[in-house]
C-alpha positions as CSV (number, residue, x, y, z in Angstrom):
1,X,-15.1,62.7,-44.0
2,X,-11.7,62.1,-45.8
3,X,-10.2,62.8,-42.4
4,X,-11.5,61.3,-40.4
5,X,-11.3,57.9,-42.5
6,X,-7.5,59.0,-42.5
7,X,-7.5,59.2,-38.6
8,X,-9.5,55.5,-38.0
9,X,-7.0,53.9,-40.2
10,X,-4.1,55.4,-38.5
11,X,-5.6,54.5,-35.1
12,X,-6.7,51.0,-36.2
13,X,-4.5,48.0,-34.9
14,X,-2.4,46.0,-37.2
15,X,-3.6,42.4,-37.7
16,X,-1.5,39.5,-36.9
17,X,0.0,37.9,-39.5
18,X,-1.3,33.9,-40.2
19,X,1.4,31.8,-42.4
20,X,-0.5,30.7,-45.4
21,X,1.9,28.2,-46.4
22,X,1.7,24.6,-44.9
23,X,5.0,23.8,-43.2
24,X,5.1,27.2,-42.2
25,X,1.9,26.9,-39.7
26,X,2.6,22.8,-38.8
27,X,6.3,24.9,-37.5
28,X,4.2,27.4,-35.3
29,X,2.1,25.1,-34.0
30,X,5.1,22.9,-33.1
31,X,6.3,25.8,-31.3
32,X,3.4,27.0,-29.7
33,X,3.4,22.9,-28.6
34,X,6.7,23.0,-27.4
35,X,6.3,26.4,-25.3
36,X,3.0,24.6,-23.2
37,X,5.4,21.6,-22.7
38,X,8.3,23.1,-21.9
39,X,10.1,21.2,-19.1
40,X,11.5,23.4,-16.5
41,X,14.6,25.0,-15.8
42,X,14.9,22.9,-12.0
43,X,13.5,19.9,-13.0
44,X,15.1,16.6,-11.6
45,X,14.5,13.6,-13.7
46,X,12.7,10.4,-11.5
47,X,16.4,8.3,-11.1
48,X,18.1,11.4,-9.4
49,X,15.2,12.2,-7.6
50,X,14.6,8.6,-6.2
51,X,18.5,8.3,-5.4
52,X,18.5,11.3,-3.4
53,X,15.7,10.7,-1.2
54,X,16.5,7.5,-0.9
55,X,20.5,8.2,0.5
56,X,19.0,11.5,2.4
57,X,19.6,12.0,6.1
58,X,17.3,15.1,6.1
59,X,14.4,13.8,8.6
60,X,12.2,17.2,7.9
61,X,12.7,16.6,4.2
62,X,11.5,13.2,4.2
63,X,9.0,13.5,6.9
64,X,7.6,16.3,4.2
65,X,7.7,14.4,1.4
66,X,5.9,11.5,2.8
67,X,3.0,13.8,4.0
68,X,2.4,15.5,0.8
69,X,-0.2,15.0,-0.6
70,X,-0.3,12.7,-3.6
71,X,-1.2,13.9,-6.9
72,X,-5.1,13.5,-8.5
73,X,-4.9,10.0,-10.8
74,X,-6.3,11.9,-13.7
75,X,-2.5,13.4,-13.8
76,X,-1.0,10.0,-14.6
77,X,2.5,11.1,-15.0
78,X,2.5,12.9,-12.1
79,X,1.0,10.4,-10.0
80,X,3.4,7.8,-10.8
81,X,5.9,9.9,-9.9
82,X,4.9,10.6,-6.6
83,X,4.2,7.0,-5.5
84,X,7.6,5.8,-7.1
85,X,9.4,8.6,-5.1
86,X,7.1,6.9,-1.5
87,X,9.0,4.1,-2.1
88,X,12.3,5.7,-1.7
89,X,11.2,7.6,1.3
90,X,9.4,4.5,3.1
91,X,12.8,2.6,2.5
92,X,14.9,5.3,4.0
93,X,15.6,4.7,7.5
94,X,16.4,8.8,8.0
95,X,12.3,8.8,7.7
96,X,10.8,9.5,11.1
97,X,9.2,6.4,12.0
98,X,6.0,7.8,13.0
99,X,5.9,8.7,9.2
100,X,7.1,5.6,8.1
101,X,3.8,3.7,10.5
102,X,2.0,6.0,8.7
103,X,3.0,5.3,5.8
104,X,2.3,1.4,6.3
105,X,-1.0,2.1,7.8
106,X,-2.2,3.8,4.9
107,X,-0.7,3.3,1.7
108,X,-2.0,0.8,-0.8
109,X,0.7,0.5,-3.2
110,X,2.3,-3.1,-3.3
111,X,6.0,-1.2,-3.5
112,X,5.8,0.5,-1.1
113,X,4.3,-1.7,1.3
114,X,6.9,-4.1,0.2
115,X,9.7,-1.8,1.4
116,X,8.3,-1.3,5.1
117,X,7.6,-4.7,5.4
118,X,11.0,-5.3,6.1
119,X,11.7,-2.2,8.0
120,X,13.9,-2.2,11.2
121,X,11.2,-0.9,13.8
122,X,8.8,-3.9,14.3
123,X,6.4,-1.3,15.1
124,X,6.4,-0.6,11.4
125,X,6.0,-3.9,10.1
126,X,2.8,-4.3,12.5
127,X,1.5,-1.2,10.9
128,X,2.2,-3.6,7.4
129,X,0.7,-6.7,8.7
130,X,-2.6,-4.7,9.9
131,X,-3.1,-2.9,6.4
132,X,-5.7,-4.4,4.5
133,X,-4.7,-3.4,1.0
134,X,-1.9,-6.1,1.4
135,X,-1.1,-8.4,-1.3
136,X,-1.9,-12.3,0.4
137,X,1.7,-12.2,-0.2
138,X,3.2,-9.6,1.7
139,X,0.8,-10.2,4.1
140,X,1.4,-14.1,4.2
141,X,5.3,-13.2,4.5
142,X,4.3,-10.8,7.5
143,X,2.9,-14.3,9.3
144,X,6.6,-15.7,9.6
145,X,7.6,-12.6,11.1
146,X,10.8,-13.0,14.2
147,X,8.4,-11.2,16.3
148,X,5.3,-12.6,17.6
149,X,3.1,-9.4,17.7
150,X,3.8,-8.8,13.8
151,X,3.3,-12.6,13.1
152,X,-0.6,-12.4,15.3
153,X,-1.6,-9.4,13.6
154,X,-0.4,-10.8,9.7
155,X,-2.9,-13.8,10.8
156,X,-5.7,-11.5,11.4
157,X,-5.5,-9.3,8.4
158,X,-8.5,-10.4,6.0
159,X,-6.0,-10.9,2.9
160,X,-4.0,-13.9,4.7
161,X,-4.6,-16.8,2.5
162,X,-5.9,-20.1,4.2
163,X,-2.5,-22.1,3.7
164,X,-1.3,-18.7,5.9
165,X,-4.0,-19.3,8.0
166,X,-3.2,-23.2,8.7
167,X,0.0,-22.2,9.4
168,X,-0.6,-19.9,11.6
169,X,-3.0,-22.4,13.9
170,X,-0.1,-25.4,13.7
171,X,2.7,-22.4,14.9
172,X,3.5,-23.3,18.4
173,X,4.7,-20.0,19.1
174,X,1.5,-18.4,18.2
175,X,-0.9,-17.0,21.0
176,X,-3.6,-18.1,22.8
177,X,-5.5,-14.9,21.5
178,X,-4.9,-15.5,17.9
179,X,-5.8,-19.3,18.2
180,X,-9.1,-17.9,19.4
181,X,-9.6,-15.6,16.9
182,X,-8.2,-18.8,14.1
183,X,-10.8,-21.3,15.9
184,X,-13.8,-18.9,14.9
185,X,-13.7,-19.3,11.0
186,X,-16.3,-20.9,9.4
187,X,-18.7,-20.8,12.9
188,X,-18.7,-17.0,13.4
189,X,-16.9,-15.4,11.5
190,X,-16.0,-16.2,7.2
191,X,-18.9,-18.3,7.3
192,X,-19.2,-18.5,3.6
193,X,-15.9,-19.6,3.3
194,X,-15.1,-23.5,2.1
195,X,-16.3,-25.5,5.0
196,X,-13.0,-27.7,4.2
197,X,-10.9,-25.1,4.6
198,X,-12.3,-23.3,8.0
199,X,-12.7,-27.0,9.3
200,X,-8.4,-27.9,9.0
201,X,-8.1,-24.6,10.5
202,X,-10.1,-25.5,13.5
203,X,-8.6,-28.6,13.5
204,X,-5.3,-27.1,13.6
205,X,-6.1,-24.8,17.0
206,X,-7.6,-27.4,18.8
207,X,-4.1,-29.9,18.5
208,X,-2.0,-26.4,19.2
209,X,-0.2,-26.8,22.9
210,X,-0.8,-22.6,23.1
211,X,-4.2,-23.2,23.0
212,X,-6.5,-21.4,26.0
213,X,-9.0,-24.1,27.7
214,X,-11.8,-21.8,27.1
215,X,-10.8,-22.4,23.3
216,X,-10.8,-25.8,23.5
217,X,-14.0,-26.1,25.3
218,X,-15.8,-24.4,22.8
219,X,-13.9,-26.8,20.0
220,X,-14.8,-29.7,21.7
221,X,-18.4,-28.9,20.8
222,X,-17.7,-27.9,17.1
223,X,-20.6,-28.8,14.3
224,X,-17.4,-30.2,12.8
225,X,-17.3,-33.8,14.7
226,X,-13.2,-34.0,13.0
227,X,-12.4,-30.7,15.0
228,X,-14.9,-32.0,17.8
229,X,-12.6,-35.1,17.9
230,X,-9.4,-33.6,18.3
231,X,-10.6,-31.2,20.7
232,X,-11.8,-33.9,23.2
233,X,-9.0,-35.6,22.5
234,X,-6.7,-32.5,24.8
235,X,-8.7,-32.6,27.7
């Protein structure tokens, strides 16, 4: 029996040690802390990051990086990062522009919108001006656009405010299309929309030279005898 006792306790594993003193386990813990949070060897702090995407001609490194996909929101840090980093990528004009349409199709982040707004390709900025997580804004500054197709589309996005909208309808230079779509608010479509507001809009159309006659004919008979008024008033 004395034996084998002797053999178990020669066999039997040594236990790990645990500090009794204070400081001496808050100074393992803060190790242990420090070893889950280590930061690695190859990381690149946000700044350099950003600068280098941002000043890289490397079309299949951008073009990658704007197709990843983003990080889950519960990883806050991580998340942040990512959409900070979109920003340099959707401002760098090394991005492929089919990437950078994407990008302004889908996105909803206000910087990064913000920086293809004012991208080269007008293509782009129509892909801005159609996105409906715009700021009124961006959007609104998307209305004044040099070219017509980006200005039409800006109009028709849901976020335009109404001072956009009245714009818009008074703009000479503004289609016959998007006067149409303009002379509907408030009759068929936003009808729940202040009946002032919808009304100076209409208004607006009807006095418009661009105006199609089919447009106007239908103004002329507008519940609204003001736009009614001014739309008999062209014919």
């Amino acid at each position: 029996m004395l034996v084998r006792m002797t053999d178990e306790n020669e066999n039997a594993q040594p236990e790990q040690s645990v500090p009794t003193d204070p400081q001496a386990q808050s100074d393992q813990a803060e190790v242990q802390t420090d070893q889950r949070h280590a930061v690695p060897d190859d990381f690149e702090p946000l700044t350099a990051t950003y600068e280098r995407l941002r000043h890289s001609v490397d079309p299949a490194e951008l073009s990658e990086f704007a197709r990843r996909p983003l990080p889950d929101k519960s990883d806050q840090a991580a998340f942040s990062r990512a959409t900070a980093l979109l920003e340099a990528v959707a401002g760098n004009p090394h991005t492929p522009v089919e990437d950078r349409i994407m990008l302004a199709e889908t996105m909803p982040f206000p910087n990064v919108l913000v920086k293809l707004s004012v991208d080269e390709d007008a293509n782009v900025r129509k892909a801005v001006a159609a996105n409906t997580d715009d700021k009124n804004w961006l959007v609104g500054r998307l209305t004044k656009d040099p070219v017509p197709e980006v200005r039409d589309i800006a109009l028709r996005n849901k976020r335009t405010s109404w001072k956009m909208r009245l714009e818009g309808a008074q703009n000479p230079d503004v289609d016959a299309e998007t006067l149409d779509f303009l002379s509907r608010f408030g009759v068929e479509s936003e009808q729940g929309a202040p009946a002032v507001l919808t009304s100076m809009v209409r208004r607006a159309v009807a006095l418009n030279p661009n105006v199609a006659p089919e447009t106007l004919e239908r103004l002329a008979g507008d519940p609204d005898p003001v736009v009614a008024k001014a739309a008999a008033s062209r014919r």
